[in-house]
N, C-alpha and C positions, 0 to 999 in steps of 0.2 A: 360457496361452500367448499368446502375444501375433504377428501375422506383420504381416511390415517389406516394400513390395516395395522393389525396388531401384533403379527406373526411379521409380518416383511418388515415392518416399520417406513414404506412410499406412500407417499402421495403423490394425487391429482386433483386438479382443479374443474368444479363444475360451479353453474351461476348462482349468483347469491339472491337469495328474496330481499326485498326492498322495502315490506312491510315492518316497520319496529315498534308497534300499537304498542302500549304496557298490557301484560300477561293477566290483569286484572279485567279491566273493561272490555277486553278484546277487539279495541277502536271504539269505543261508546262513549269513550270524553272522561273516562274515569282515571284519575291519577293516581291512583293506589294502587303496587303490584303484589303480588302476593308470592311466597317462595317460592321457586323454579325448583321444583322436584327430577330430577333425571333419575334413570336407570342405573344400574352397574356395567358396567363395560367389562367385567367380568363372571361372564356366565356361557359357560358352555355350549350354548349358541351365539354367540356375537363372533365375529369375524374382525370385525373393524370399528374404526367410526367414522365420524362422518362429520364434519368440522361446519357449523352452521352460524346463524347470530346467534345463538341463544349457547353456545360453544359444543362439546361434541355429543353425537346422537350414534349410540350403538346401533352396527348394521347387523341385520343378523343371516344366517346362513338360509340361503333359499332352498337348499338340499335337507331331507333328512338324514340323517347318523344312522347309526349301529344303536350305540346310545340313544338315540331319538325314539328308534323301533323298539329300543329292549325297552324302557320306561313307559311306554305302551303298554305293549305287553301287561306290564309290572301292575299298570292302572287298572289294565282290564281286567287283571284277575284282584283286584280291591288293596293288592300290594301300598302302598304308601300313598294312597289317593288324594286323602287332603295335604299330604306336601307336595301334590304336582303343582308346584305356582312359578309363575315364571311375574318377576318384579316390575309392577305396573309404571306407567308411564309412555315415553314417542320413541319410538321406534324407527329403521331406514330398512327398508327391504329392497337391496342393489342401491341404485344409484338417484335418489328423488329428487326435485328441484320442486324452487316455491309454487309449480303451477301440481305438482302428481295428488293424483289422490288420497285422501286419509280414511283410513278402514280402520272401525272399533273393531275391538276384539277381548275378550274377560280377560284374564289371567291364570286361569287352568288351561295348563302346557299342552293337552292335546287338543281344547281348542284352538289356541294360539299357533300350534304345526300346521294344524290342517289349513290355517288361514295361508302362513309364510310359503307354504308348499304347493299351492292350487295357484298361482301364479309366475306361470314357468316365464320366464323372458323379461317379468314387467316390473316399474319401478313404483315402490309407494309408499308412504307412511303409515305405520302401524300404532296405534292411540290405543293402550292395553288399559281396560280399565280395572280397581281391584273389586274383585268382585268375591275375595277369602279361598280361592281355590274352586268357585263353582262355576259349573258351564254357563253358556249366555243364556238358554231357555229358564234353566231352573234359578237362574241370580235375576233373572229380570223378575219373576214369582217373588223373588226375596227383596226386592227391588235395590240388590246391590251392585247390579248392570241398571242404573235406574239415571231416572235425570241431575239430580245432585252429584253423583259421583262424575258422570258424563262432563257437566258444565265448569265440575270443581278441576278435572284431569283436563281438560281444554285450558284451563288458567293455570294450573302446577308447571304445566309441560310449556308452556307460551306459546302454545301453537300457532294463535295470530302474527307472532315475529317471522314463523317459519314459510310460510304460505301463505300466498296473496291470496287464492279463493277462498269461500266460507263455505265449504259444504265437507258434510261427517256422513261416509258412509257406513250404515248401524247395520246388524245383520237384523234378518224378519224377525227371527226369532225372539229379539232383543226389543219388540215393541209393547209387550205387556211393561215394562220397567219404563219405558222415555215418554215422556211427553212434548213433541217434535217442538211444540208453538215459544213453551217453555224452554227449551234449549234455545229456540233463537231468540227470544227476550232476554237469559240472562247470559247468554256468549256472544252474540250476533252470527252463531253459527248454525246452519242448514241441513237439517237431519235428512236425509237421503235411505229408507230402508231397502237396503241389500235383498239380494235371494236368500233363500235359506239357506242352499249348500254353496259351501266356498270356492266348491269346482264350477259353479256356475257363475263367477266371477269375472273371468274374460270375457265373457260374453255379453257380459251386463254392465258392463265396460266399455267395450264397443258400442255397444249401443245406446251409451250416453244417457247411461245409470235408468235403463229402461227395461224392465222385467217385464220376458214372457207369464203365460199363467203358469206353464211350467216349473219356473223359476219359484213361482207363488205354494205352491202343492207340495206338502210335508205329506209322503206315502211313512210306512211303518211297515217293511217288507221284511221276509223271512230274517237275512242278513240284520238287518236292522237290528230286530229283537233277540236275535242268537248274538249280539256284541253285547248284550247286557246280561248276559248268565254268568259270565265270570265273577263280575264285582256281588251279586247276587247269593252264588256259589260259597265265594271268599268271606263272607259276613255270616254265611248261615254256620259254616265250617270251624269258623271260632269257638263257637258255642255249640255245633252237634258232636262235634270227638267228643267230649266231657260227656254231654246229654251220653250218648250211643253208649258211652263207657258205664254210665253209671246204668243204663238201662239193662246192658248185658249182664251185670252182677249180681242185680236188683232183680231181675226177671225167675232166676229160679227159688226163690223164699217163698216158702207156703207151700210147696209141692211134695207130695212123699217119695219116697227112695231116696238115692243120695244126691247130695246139695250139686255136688259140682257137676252131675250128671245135668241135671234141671239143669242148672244155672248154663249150660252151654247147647242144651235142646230150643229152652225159651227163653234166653239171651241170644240166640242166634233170629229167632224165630221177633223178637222185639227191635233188632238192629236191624235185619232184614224191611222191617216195618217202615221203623224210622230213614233209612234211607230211599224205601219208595214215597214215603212223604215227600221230601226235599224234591226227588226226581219227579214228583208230579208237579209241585206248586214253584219250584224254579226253574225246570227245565222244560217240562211239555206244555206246561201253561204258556209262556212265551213263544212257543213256538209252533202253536197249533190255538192261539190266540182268536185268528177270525173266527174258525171252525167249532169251538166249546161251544157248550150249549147258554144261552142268558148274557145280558149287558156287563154286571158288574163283576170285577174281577178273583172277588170273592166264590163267585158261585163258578166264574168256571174254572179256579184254584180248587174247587168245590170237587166238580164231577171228575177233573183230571188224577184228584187223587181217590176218586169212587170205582175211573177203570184202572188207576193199577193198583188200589187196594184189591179189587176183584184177583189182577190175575197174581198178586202175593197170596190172597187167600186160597187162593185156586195150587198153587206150589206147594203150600203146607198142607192141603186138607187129607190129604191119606194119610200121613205121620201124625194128624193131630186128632181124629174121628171119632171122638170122642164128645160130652156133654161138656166137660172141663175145656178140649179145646175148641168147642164149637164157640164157646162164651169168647176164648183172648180171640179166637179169629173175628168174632164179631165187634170184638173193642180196637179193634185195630180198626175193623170198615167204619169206624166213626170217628177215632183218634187220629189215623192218618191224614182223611179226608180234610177235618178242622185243620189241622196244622197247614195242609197243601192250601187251605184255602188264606189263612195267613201270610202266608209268605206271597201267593199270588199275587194279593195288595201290596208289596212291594214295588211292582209295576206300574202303578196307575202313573207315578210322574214320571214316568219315560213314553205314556204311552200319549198318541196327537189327538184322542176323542175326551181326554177325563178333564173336570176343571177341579180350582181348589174347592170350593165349594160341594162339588161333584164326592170328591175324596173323601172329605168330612161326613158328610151325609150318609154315604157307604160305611164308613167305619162305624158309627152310632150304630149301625145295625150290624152290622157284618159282627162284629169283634163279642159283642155279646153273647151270639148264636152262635161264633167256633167256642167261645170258654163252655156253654151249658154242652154241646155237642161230644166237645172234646173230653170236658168230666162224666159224660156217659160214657164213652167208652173205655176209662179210666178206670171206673166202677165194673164194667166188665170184665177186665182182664183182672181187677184185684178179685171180684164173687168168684172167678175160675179155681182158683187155688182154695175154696172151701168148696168144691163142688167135686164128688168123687167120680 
């Protein structure tokens, strides 16, 4: 193999694999190839390439960027999310030869970094498979990290020409989508499921693709769930400026005196609302997560927005001490609550205890109980404004 950078335009020579099976049967005696899919060798991570039998294979940069971290960023906070894709296909991470390892990985770009990056020193092949922009947990659910795409991107890529050994390191989390027997029936390739984090990769490397329990144990720590408030935040945000706008304006109609007085007393007093809602069911639900009271995420979206609807009602209650404002303050401790508890189920697929199954079953109930919940207290804040 031969690697070309792109920037210097040198080469050097490293050893060539010896396997040339056809790209179809992957050595199974089948003479049919199917098209060689490669990458672009122009993408913002590639560095070079990498001049193999199958011809060149973009190396990509083992460092992260500036670029790398801001696009991050960008994701975490819901910015341009489903265009994080980085173009599936075989990848060279440094310098591989026919014997290095081949490590899946989806095609959402910040799985794909984390993988390039948790490998400081080492050489390997990266086997990206398309999985539309989703991470490996939630595409193997979709089973577009699944065994069809697995067996098809082993044959696109011709991995058998490139690599003597047949073994596909898959991450754990990628085993609801593969069916290991099935990949080596229709590739004659050997599914090896990886640790779950990618920093645990040298290690499980050296040890000749042998996982501690460690290795095995998806914890769900503080860090953890405070990296999914962003995207969270960024979705809700779309659509609560407009909500929050239209609520502040809408809030003083029906009140006596003048409008724009009302409208800026209990328009303050309904944004104020609506933003302890979000802050309950996307922010402290996530992150006070063990600690709510009840299993499903619904109820404890539920109580988190019960105590800070408490201490919003508790803020307004001498400005509002009245019969009329006892009623909004009361439509609030059941409108907010519902809403906090909606957005909490947002969480279930990020979190390591829910199934699909799990999800469904919650929502039948769940979503019923905030709409009746949330139109009571809908019904209260509209009765305040005929109540003198």
């Amino acid at each position: 193999m031969q690697i070309k950078d792109l920037r210097k335009d040198s080469a050097r020579e490293i050893p060539m694999a010896q396997d040339t099976a056809c790209a179809c049967g992957q050595g199974s005696g089948q003479d049919n190839k199917v098209e060689h899919l490669r990458p672009s060798l122009d993408q913002p991570f590639v560095s070079s390439e990498l001049q193999t039998p199958i011809g060149p294979v973009p190396v990509v940069l083992p460092e992260l960027t500036r670029a790398d971290r801001l696009g991050s960023i960008k994701t975490r906070l819901g910015i341009g999310r489903m265009r994080y894709v980085v173009e599936p296909g075989l990848y060279a991470l440094r310098n591989p030869d026919n014997h290095s390892p081949v490590l899946v990985s989806a095609n959402y770009k910040l799985s794909f970094d984390h993988l390039r990056s948790a490998l400081p020193g080492r050489s390997a092949w990266v086997l990206v498979l398309d999985t539309k922009g989703i991470n490996v947990w939630c595409a193997a659910g979709k089973r577009t990290f699944g065994t069809q795409e697995l067996t098809d991107r082993v044959a696109s890529s011709r991995l058998a020409e490139v690599v003597e050994h047949r073994t596909l390191i898959v991450p754990q989390l990628g085993a609801p989508g593969v069916a290991a027997h099935l990949v080596r029936r229709q590739s004659s390739f050997r599914v090896i499921f990886g640790p779950i984090k990618a920093v645990d990769l040298p290690a499980f490397l050296d040890a000749g693709n042998k996982a501690t329990v460690a290795m095995r144990r998806k914890l769900f720590t503080v860090k953890e769930r405070a990296v999914l408030i962003g995207v969270e935040l960024g979705a809700v945000l779309k659509y609560g400026i407009l909500i929050g706008l239209a609520l502040f304006f809408l809030a003083g109609l029906g009140y006596p005196g003048e409008l724009w007085d009302n409208t800026v007393f209990h328009g303050s007093l309904a944004l104020t609302g609506l933003i302890t809602a979000i802050l309950a069911g996307a922010v402290a639900t996530p992150l006070l997560l063990p600690w709510l009271p009840g299993r499903a995420f619904a109820l404890k979206g539920f109580f988190a927005g019960l105590a800070l609807g408490a201490l919003h009602g508790t803020f307004w209650w001498s400005a509002n001490a009245t019969l009329s404002g006892n009623l909004e303050l009361g439509g609030w401790m059941l409108l907010g609550p519902a809403f906090a508890a909606f957005l909490a189920m947002n969480f279930t697929g990020s979190s390591t205890y829910t199934s699909l199954s799990g999800v469904k079953k919650e929502m039948r109930f769940a979503v019923p109980l905030e709409i009746v919940v949330g139109l009571g207290g809908l019904a209260l804040i509209v009765t305040a404004r005929f109540v003198a």
